[in-house]
GUVEXDREN-618825 format. One record per residue (C-alpha): x, y, z. Coordinates in steps of 0.25 Angstrom, whole numbers, padded with zeros to 4 digits, m for minus. Example, Ala and Ser with C-alpha at 12.3 -4.5 7.8 and 13.67 -1.06 7.14 Angstrom:
<sites>
SITE     u     v     w
SITE  0049 m0018  0031
SITE  0055 m0004  0029
</sites>
This chain:
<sites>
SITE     u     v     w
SITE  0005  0053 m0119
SITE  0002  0039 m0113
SITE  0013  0033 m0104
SITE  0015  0017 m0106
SITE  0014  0010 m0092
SITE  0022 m0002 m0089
SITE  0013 m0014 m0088
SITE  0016 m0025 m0077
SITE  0028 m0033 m0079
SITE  0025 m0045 m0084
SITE  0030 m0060 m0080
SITE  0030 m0075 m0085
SITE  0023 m0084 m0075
SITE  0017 m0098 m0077
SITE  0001 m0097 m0081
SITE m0002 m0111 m0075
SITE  0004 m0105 m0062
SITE m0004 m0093 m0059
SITE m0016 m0094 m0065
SITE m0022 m0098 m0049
SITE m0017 m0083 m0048
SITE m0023 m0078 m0060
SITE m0038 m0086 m0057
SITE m0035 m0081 m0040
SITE m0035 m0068 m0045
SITE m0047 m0067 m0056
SITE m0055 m0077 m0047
SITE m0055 m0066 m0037
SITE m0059 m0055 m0045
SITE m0069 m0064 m0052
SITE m0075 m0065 m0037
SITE m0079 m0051 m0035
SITE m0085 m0049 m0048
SITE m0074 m0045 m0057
SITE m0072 m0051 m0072
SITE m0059 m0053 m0076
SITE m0055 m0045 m0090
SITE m0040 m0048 m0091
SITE m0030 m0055 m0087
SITE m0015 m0057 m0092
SITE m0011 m0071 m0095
SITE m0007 m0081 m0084
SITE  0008 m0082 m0088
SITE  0010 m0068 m0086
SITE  0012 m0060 m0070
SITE  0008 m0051 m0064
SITE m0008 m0055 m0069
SITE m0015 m0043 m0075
SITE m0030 m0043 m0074
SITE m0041 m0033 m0076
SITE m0057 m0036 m0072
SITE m0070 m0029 m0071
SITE m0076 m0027 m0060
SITE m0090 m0029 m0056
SITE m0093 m0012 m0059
SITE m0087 m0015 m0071
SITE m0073 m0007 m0068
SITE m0060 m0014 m0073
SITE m0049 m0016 m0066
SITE m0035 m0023 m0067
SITE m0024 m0029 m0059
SITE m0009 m0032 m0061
SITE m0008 m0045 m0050
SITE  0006 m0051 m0045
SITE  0002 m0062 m0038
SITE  0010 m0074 m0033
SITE  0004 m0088 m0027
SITE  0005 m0086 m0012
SITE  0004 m0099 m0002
SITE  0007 m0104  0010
SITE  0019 m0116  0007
SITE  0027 m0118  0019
SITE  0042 m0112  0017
SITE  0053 m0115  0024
SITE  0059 m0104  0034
SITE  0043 m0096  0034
SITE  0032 m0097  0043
SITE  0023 m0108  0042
SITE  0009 m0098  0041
SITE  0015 m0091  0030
SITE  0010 m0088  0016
SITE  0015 m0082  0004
SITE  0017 m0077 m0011
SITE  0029 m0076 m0018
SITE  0032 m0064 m0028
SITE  0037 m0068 m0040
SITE  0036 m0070 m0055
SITE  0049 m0076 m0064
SITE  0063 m0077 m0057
SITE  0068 m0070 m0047
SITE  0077 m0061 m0050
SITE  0078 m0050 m0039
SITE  0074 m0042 m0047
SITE  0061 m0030 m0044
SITE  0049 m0032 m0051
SITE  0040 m0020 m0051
SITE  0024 m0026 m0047
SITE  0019 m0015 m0059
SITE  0007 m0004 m0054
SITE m0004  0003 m0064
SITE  0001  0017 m0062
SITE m0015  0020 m0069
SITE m0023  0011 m0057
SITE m0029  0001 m0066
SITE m0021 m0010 m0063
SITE m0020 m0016 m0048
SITE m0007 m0022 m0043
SITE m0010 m0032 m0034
SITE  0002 m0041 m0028
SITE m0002 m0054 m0022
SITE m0001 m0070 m0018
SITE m0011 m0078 m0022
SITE m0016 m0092 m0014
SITE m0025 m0097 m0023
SITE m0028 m0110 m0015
SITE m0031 m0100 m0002
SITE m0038 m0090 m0011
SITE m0032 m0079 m0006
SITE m0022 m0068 m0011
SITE m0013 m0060 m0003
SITE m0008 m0045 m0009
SITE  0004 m0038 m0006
SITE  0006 m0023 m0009
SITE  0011 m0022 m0023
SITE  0016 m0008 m0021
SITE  0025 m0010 m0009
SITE  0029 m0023 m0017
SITE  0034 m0015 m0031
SITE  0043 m0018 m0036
SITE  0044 m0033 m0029
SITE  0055 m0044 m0032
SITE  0052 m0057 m0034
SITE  0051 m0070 m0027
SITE  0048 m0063 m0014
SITE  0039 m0070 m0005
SITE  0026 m0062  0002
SITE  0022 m0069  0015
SITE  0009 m0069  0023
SITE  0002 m0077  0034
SITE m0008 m0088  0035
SITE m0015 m0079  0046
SITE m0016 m0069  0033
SITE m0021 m0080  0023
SITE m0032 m0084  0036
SITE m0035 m0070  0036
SITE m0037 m0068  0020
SITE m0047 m0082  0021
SITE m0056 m0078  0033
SITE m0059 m0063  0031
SITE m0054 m0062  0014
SITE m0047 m0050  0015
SITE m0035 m0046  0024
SITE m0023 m0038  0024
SITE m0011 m0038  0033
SITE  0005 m0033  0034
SITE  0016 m0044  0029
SITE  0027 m0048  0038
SITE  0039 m0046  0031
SITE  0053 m0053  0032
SITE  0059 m0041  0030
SITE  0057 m0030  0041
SITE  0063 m0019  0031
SITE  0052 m0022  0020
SITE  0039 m0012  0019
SITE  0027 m0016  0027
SITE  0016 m0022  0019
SITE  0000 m0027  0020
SITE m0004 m0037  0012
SITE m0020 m0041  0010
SITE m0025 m0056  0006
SITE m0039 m0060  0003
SITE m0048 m0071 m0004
SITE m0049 m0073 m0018
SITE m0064 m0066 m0019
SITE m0055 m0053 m0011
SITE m0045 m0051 m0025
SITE m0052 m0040 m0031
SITE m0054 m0032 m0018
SITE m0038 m0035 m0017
SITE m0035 m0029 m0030
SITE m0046 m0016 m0025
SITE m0037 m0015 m0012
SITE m0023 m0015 m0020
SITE m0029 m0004 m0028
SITE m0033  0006 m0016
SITE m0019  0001 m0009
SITE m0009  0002 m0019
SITE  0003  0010 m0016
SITE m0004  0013  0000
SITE  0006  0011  0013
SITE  0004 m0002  0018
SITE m0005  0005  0032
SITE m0015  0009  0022
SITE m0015 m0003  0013
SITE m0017 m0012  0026
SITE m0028 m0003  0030
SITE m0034 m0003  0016
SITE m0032 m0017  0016
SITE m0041 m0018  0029
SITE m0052 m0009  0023
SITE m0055 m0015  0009
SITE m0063 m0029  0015
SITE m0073 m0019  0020
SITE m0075 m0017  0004
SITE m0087 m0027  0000
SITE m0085 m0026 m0015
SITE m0074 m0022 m0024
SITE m0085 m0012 m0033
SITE m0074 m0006 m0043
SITE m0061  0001 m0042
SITE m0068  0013 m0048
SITE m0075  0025 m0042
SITE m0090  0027 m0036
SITE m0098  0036 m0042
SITE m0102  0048 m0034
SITE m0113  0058 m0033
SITE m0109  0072 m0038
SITE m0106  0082 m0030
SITE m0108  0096 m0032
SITE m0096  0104 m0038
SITE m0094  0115 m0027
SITE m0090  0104 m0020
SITE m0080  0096 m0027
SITE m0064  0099 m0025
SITE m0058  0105 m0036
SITE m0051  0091 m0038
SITE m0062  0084 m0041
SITE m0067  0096 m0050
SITE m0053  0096 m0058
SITE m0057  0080 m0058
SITE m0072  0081 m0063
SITE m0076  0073 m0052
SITE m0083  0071 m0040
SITE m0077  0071 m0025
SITE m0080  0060 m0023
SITE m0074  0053 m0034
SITE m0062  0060 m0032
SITE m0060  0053 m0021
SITE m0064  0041 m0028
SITE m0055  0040 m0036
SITE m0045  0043 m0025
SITE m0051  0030 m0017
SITE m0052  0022 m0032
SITE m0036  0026 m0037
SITE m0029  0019 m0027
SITE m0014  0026 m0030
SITE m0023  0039 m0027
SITE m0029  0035 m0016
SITE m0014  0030 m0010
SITE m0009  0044 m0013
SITE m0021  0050 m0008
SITE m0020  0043  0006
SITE m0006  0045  0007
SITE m0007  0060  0006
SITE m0022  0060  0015
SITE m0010  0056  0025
SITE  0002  0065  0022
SITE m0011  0076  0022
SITE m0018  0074  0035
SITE m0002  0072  0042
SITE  0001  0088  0034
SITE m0014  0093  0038
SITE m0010  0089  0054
SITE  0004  0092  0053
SITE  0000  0106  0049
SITE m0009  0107  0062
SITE  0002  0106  0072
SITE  0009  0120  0077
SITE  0023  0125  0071
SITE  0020  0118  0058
SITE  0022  0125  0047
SITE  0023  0123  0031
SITE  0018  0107  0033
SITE  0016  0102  0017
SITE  0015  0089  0012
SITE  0025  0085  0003
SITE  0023  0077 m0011
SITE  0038  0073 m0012
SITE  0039  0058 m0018
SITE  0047  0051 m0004
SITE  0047  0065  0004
SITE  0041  0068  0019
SITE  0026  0069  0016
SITE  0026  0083  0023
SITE  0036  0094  0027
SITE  0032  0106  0039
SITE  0039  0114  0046
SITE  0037  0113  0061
SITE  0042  0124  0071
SITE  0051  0129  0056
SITE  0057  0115  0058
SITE  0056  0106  0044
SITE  0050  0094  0045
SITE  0046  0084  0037
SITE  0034  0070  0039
SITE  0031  0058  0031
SITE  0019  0052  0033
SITE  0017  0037  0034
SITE  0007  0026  0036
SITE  0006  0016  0047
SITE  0002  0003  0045
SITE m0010 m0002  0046
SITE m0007 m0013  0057
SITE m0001 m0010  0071
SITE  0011 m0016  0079
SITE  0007 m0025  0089
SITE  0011 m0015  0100
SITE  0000 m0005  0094
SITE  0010  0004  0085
SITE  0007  0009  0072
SITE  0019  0007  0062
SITE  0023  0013  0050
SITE  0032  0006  0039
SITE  0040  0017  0036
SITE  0048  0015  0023
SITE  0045  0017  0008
SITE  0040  0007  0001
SITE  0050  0007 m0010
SITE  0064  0006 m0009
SITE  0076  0008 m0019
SITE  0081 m0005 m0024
SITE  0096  0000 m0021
SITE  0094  0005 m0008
SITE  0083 m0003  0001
SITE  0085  0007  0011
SITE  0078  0018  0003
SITE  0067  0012  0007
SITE  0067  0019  0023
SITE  0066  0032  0028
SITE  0077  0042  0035
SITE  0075  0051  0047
SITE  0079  0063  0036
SITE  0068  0060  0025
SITE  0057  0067  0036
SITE  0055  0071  0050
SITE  0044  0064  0055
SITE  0037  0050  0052
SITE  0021  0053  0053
SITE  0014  0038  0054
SITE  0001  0040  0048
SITE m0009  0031  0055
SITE m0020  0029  0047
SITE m0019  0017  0042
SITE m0021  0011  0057
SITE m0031  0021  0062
SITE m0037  0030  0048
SITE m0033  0041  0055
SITE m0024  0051  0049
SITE m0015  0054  0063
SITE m0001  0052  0062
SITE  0011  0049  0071
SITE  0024  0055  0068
SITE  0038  0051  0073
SITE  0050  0058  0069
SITE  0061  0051  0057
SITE  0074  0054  0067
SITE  0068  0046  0078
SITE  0064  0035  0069
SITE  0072  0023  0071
SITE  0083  0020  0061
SITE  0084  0009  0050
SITE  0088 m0005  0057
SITE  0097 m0007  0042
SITE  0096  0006  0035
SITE  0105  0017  0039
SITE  0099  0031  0040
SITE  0085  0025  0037
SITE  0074  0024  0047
SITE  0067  0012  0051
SITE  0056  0007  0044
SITE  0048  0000  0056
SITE  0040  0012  0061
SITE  0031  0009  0073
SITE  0024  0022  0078
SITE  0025  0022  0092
SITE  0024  0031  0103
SITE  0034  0038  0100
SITE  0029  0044  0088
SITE  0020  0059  0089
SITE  0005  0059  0088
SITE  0009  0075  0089
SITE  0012  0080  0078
SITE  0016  0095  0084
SITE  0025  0086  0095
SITE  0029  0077  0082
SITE  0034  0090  0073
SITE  0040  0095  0085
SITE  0048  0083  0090
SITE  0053  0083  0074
SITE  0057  0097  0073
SITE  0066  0095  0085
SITE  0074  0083  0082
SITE  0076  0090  0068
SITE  0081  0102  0073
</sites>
């Protein structure tokens, strides 16, 4: 039975006004090879495009973009640059930024300077659903950044303290369709990994395909049952982890959870340590000493504070529209905090700190605070870190 699937939203915008956008975008992907197939009329948003690539794969994109520039504004810093969301009036209203649930679309969500050449992205997932006629700012040492090296990725400061932690990335014109291959391998990741993707992808010298490598075979006594249930090779297996990028978001998310199980089994008086598939549950439950407890595993970011610390924006990335408090954590939702550290160092060590000692909400009563820096406080020990737990609960 086939199942319709909603397509995009689509609204009325003047064709004379965007078509720098439009020739922005199909310009850059005409500069790295790829021929242009489709694209949806001028007077219509978002812009729906698909190309061929130079190996002959096809591939599309659904792009939000807005004009960005640097116009002086009255009341905002001098160096500062930006792109404002919007499409028809503004209404207040929350406007999904639509997602191909099958992976052959691309969202991509971005300012476009035409005159600088440049385009600055911003995470489409974090950002849905989005209201309009909000402003997305950057700096000039960014756009200086963008121009001299064509590729570069940073976090945004925000006015508003309680919003989420974001990266955006910015490059040239002849960079857009390793932009749309970056937004493919980071769609849904913690903001830590997609700064550290981010930093990675410019070591890519050609965007070849989005598709799999081929592979030598290898001989059946030494495939996993998976990749025998999926008549294919090892290697592609994990191919087509690397190439499906909300399987390879799941699959680094788990990588985490597991190697934080794996050690957590290790330390003595641990018993019956699982990982847990609950949808906005502790990602693993244990018993240490025959006391209950209970860890959720999140990423640093990629950049440190200046005073060396690693940090960790610890709140979910989506929020009820009745309660914007929904959004943070209490001490009851798990025991202890552990900060996973790979995006800063590719290792997978972590730093655990307990929920009851965490610092309260500064305007949400019961919740915990959502600026996290992992200092010295926090255990490297996980044996002294389960124990320490075990007896504030009991």
């Amino acid at each position: 039975m086939k199942h319709p699937v909603a397509a995009p939203r689509v609204y009325g915008v003047s064709a004379k006004q965007k078509e720098p956008l439009h020739r922005f975008i199909c310009d850059g992907l005409q500069a790295s090879g790829a021929v242009v197939i489709y694209a949806s009329p001028l007077d219509e948003a978002p812009l729906r495009l698909t190309f061929e690539l130079p190996s002959g794969e096809r591939a599309g994109i659904v792009v939000y973009a807005f004009f960005a520039n640097s116009k002086l504004t009255r009341n905002r810093p001098g160096d500062e640059h930006r792109f404002q969301v919007k499409y028809g009036a503004k209404d207040g209203k929350l406007h999904e930024l639509w997602q191909d649930p099958f992976n052959l679309y691309t969202t991509l969500f971005c300012g476009i300077d035409p005159e600088r050449g440049i385009f600055v992205g911003a995470d489409p997932v974090l950002h849905n659903p989005t209201r309009f006629f909000i402003s997305l700012e950057y700096k000039e040492k960014h756009v200086a950044d963008i121009l001299r090296t064509g590729w570069s990725a940073w976090e945004r400061e925000r006015r508003n303290g309680d919003d989420p932690i974001e990266v955006l990335v910015g490059g040239r014109r002849e960079n857009f369709l390793k932009y749309v291959q970056f937004e493919r391998a980071a769609a849904g990741e913690s903001q830590g990994h997609r700064h550290l993707l981010a930093e990675q992808h410019p070591a890519a010298e050609e965007v070849h395909g989005f598709g799999l490598r081929q592979t030598p075979e290898i001989p059946a006594d030494r495939l996993h049952a998976l990749a025998h249930e999926f008549a294919m090779s090892g290697d592609e297996v994990l191919d087509l982890v690397a190439s499906a990028r909300r399987l390879k978001m799941a699959v680094r998310g788990w990588v985490a959870e597991e190697h934080l199980a794996r050690q957590l089994r290790e330390v003595p008086g641990v018993t019956d340590c699982h990982r847990k598939d609950e949808e906005g549950g502790p990602d693993v439950s244990l018993r240490f000493e025959r006391t209950p407890l209970s860890v959720e595993c999140k990423n640093v970011l990629r950049v440190v504070q200046s005073d060396g610390l690693a940090r960790v924006d610890f709140q979910r990335t989506r929020t009820s529209k009745s309660d914007p408090c929904s959004r943070f954590y209490t001490a009851s939702d798990f025991d202890l905090l552990a900060a996973c550290l790979n995006a800063i160092d590719r290792s997978w060590s972590y730093r655990f700190r307990s929920t009851r000692e965490m610092a309260p909400h500064d305007v949400c009563p019961g919740k915990l605070s959502h600026r996290v820096k992992v200092d010295p406080s926090w255990f490297a020990d996980a044996h002294a870190a389960l124990q320490h737990a075990a007896r504030l609960k009991t």
